[in-house]
VEXFITI-8842 format. One record per residue: x, y, z of N, C-alpha, C in turn. Coordinates in steps of 0.05 Angstrom, whole numbers, plus 5000, padded with zeros to 4 digits. Each point is the difference from the previous one (the first is absolute). Layout:
BEGIN
<<X, Y, Z>, <X, Y, Z>, <X, Y, Z>>
...
END
This chain:
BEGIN
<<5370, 8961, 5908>, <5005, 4975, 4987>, <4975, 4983, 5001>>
<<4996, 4987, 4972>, <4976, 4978, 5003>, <5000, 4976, 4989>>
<<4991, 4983, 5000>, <4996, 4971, 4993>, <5015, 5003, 4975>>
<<4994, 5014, 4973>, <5007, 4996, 4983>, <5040, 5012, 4993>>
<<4996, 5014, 5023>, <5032, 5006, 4998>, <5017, 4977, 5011>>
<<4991, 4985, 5015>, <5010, 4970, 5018>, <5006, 4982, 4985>>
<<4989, 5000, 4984>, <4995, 4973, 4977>, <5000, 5006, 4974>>
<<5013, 4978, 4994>, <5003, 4994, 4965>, <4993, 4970, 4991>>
<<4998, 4992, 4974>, <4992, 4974, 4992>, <5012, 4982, 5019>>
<<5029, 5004, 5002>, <5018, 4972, 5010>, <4990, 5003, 5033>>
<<4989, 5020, 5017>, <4998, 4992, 5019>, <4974, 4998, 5010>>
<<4983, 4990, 4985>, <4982, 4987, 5007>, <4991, 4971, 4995>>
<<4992, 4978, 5014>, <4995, 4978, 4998>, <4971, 4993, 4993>>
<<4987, 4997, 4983>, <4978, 4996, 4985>, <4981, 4964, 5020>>
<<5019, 4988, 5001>, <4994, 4971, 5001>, <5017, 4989, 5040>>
<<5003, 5019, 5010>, <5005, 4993, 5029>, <5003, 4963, 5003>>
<<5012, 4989, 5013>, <5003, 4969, 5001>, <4993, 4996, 5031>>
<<5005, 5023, 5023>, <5007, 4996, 5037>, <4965, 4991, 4997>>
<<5005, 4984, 5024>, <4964, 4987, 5023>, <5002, 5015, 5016>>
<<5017, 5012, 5023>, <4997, 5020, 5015>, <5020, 5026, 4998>>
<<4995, 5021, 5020>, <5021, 5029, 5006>, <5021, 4990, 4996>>
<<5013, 4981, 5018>, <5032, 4995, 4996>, <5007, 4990, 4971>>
<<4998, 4985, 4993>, <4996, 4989, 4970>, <4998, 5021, 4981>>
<<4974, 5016, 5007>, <5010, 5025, 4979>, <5020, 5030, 5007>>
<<5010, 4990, 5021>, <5022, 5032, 5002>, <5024, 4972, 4993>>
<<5007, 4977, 4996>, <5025, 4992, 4992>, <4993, 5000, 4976>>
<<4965, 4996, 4978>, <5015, 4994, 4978>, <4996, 5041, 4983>>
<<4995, 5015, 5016>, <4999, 5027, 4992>, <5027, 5010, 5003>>
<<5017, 4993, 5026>, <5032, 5011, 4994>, <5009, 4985, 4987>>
<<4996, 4969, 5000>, <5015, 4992, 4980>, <5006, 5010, 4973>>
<<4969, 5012, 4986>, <4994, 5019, 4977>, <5017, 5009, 4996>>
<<4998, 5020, 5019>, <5016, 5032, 5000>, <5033, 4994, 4996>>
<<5005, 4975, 5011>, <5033, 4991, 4993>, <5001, 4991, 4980>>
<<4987, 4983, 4986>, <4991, 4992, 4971>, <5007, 5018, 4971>>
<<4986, 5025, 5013>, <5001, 5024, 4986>, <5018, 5021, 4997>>
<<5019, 4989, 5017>, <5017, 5025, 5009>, <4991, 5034, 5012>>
<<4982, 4994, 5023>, <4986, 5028, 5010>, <5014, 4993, 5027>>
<<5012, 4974, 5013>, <5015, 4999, 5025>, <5018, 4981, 4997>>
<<5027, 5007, 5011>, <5019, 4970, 5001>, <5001, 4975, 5006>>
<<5007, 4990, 4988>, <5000, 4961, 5011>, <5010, 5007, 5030>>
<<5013, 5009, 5009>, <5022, 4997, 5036>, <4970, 5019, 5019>>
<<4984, 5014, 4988>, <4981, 5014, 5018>, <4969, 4988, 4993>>
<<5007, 4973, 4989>, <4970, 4987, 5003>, <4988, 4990, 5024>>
<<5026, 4991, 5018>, <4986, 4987, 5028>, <4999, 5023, 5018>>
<<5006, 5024, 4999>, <5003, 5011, 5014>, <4976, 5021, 4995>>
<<4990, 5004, 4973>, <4974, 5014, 4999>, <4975, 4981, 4999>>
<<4998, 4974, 5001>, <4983, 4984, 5002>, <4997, 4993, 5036>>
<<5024, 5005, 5015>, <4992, 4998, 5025>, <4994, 5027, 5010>>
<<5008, 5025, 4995>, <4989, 5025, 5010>, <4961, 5004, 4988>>
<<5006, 4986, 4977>, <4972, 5007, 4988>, <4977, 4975, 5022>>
<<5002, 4974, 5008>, <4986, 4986, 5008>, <5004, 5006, 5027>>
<<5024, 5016, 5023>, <4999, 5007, 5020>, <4975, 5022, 5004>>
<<4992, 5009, 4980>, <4983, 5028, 4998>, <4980, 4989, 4997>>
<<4981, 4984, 4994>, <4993, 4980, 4987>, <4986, 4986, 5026>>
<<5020, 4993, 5018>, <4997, 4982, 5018>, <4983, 5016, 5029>>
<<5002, 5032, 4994>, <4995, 5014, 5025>, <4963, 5012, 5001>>
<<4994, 4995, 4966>, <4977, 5007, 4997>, <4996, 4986, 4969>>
<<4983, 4990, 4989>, <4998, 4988, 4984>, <4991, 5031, 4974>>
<<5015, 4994, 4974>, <4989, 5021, 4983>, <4979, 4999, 4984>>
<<4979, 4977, 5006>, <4982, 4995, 4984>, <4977, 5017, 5008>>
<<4999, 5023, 4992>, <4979, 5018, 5001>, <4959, 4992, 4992>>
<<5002, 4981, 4986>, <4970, 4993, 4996>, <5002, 4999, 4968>>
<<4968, 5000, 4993>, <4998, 5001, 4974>, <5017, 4987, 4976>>
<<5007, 4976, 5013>, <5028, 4980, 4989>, <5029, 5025, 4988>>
<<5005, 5012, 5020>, <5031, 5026, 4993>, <5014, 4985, 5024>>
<<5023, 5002, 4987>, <5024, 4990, 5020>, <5021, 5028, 4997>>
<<5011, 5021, 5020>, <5022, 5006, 4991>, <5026, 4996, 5021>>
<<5010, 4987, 5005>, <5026, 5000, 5005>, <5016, 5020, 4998>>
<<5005, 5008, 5029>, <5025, 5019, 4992>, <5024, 5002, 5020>>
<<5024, 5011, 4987>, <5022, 4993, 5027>, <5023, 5033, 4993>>
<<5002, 4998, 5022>, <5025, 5033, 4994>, <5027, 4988, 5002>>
<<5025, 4991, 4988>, <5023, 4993, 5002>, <5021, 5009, 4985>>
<<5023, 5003, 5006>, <5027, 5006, 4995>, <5005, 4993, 4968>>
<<4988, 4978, 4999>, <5018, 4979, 4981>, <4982, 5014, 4970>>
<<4985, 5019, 4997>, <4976, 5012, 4986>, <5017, 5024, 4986>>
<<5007, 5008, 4985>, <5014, 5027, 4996>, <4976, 5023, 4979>>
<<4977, 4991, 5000>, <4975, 5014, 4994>, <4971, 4989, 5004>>
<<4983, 5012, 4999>, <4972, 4983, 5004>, <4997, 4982, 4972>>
<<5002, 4972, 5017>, <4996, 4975, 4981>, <4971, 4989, 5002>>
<<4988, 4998, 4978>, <4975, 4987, 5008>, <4993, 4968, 4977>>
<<4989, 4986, 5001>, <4992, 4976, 4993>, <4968, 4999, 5002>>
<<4987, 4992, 4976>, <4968, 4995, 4995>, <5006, 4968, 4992>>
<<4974, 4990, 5022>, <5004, 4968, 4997>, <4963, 4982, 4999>>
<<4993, 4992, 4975>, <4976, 4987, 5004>, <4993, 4978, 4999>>
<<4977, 4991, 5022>, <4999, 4971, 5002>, <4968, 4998, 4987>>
<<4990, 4982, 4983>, <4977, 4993, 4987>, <4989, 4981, 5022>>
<<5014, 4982, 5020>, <4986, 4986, 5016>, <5001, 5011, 5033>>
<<5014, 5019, 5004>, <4992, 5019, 5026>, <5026, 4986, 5017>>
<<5012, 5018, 5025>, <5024, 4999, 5000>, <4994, 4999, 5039>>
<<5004, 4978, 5021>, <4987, 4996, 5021>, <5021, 5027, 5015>>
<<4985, 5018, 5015>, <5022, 5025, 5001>, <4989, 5013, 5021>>
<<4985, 4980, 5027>, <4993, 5016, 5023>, <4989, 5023, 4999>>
<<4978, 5018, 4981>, <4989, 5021, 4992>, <4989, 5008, 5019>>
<<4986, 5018, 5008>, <4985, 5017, 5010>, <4974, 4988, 5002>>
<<4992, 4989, 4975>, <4977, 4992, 5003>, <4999, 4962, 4985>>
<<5023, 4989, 5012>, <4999, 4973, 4994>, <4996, 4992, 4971>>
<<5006, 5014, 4983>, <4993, 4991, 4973>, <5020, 4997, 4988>>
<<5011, 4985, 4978>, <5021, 4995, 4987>, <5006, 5030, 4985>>
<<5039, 4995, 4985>, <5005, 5024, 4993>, <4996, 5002, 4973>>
<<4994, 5015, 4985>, <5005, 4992, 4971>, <5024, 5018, 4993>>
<<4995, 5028, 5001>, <5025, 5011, 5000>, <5013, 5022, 5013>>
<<5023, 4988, 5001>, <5028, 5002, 5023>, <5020, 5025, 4984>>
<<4994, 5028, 5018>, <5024, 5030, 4990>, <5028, 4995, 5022>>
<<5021, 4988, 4992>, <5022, 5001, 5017>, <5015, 5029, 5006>>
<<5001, 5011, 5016>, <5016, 5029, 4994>, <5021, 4995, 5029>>
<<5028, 5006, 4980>, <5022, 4996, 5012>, <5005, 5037, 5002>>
<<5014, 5007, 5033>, <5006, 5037, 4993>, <5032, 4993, 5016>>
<<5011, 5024, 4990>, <5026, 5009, 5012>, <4997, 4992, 5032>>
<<5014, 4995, 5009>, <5011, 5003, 5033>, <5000, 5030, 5010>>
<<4980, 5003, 5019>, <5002, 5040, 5003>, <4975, 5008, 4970>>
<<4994, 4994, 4989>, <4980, 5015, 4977>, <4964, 4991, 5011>>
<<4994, 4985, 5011>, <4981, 4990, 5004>, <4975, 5015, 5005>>
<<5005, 5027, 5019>, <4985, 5021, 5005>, <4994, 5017, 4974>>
<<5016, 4994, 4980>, <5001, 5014, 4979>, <4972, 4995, 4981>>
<<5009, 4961, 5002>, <4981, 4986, 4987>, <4973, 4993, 5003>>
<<4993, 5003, 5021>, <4974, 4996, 5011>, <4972, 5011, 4987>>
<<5010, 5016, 4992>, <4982, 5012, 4978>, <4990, 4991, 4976>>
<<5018, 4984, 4988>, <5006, 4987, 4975>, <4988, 4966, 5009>>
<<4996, 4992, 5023>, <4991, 4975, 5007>, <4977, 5009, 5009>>
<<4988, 5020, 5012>, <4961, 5010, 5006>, <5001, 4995, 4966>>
<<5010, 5016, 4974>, <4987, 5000, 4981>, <5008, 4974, 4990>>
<<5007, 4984, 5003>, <5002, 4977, 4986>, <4977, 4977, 5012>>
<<4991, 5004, 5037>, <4986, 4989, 5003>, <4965, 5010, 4988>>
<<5008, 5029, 5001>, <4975, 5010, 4980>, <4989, 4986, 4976>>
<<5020, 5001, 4978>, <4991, 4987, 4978>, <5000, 4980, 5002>>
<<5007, 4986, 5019>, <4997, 4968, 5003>, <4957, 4985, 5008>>
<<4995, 5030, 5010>, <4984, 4996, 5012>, <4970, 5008, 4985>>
<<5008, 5007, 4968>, <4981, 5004, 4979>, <4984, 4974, 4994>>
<<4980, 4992, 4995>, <5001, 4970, 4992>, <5000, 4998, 4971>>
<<5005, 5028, 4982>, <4996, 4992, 4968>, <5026, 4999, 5005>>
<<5024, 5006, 5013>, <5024, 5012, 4993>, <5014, 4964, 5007>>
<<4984, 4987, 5026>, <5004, 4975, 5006>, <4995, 4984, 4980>>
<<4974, 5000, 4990>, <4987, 4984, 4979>, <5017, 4999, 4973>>
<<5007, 5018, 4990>, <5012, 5004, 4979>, <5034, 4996, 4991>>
<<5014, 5004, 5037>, <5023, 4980, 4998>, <4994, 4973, 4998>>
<<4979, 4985, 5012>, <4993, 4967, 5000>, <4995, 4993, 4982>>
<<4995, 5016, 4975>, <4990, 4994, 4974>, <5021, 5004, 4983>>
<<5023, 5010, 4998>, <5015, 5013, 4982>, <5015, 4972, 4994>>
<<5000, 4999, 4971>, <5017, 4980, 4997>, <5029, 4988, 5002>>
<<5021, 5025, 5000>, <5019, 4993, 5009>, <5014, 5031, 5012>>
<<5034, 4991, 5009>, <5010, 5037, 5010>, <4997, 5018, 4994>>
<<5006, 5002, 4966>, <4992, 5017, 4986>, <4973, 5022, 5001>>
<<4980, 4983, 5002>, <4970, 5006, 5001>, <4997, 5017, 5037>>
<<5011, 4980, 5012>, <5008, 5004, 5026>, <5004, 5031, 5007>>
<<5026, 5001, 4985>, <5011, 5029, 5006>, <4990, 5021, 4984>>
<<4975, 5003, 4981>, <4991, 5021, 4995>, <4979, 5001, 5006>>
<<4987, 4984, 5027>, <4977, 4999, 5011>, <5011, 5020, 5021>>
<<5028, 4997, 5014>, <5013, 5000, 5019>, <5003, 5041, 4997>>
<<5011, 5001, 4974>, <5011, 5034, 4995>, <4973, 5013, 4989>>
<<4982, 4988, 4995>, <4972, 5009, 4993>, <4970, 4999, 5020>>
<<5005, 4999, 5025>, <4982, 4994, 5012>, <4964, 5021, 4994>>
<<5004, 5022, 4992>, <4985, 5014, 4997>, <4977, 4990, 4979>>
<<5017, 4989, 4976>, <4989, 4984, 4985>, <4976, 4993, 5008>>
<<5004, 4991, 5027>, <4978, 4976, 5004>, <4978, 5010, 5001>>
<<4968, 5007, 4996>, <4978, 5010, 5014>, <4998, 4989, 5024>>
<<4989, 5015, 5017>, <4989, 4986, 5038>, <5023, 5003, 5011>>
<<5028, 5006, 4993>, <5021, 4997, 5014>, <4994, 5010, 5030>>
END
């Protein structure tokens, strides 16, 4: 499984609104309920498993990447959410720098060992800077998500 199997137009956020982590995992599940990819009755309950996870090690890997991730019940497949901020997203990183953009990956309860794989390669391509550069540039989801299913595209990837 990869980035581009996670995501579709509707679940990605082009224009992010959160100032910090918490801010953006409420307004990222909120998304996902928005969209119908999780229930209205399992919003507080994947927004607190996701920021308990959250809370034990911060997911801001560097290079302004945020990914968030939480393993819970309330998930009945791997759910993921793409979220970007144009003015950087305050997210306790690795290396103190704001986020620009934030991969939410929600997995089954019990599947997690499964997924781990699929979050090394997601922090991989996160970690291209044309592949970075060229989501910051893309004008809207659309553009987004065939940067997203085309990464090869890019030269220097």
């Amino acid at each position: 499984m990869n980035l581009g199997d996670l995501l579709n137009a509707e679940t990605i956020i082009p224009e992010l609104k959160a100032g910090n982590r918490w801010e953006a995992i409420d307004e990222m599940v909120s998304h996902l309920v928005a969209v119908g990819r999780i229930k209205m009755e399992h919003r507080e309950g994947i927004t607190a498993v996701v920021k308990k996870r959250e809370t034990s090690m911060s997911t801001g890997i560097g290079f302004g990447i945020g990914i968030p991730h939480a393993s819970t019940d309330l998930v009945y497949e791997v759910t993921g959410v793409f979220g970007r901020s144009r003015t950087g997203v305050k997210f306790d990183s690795l290396d103190n720098q704001p986020v620009r953009l934030i991969m939410m990956l929600l997995v089954p309860q019990g599947q997690f060992q499964k997924h781990l794989h699929t979050l090394a390669a997601i922090a991989k391509l996160l970690h291209s800077r044309d592949f970075r550069s060229a989501l910051e540039q893309a004008p809207d989801a659309a553009a987004m998500l065939k940067i997203i299913q085309n990464p090869t595209v890019l030269q220097g990837s």
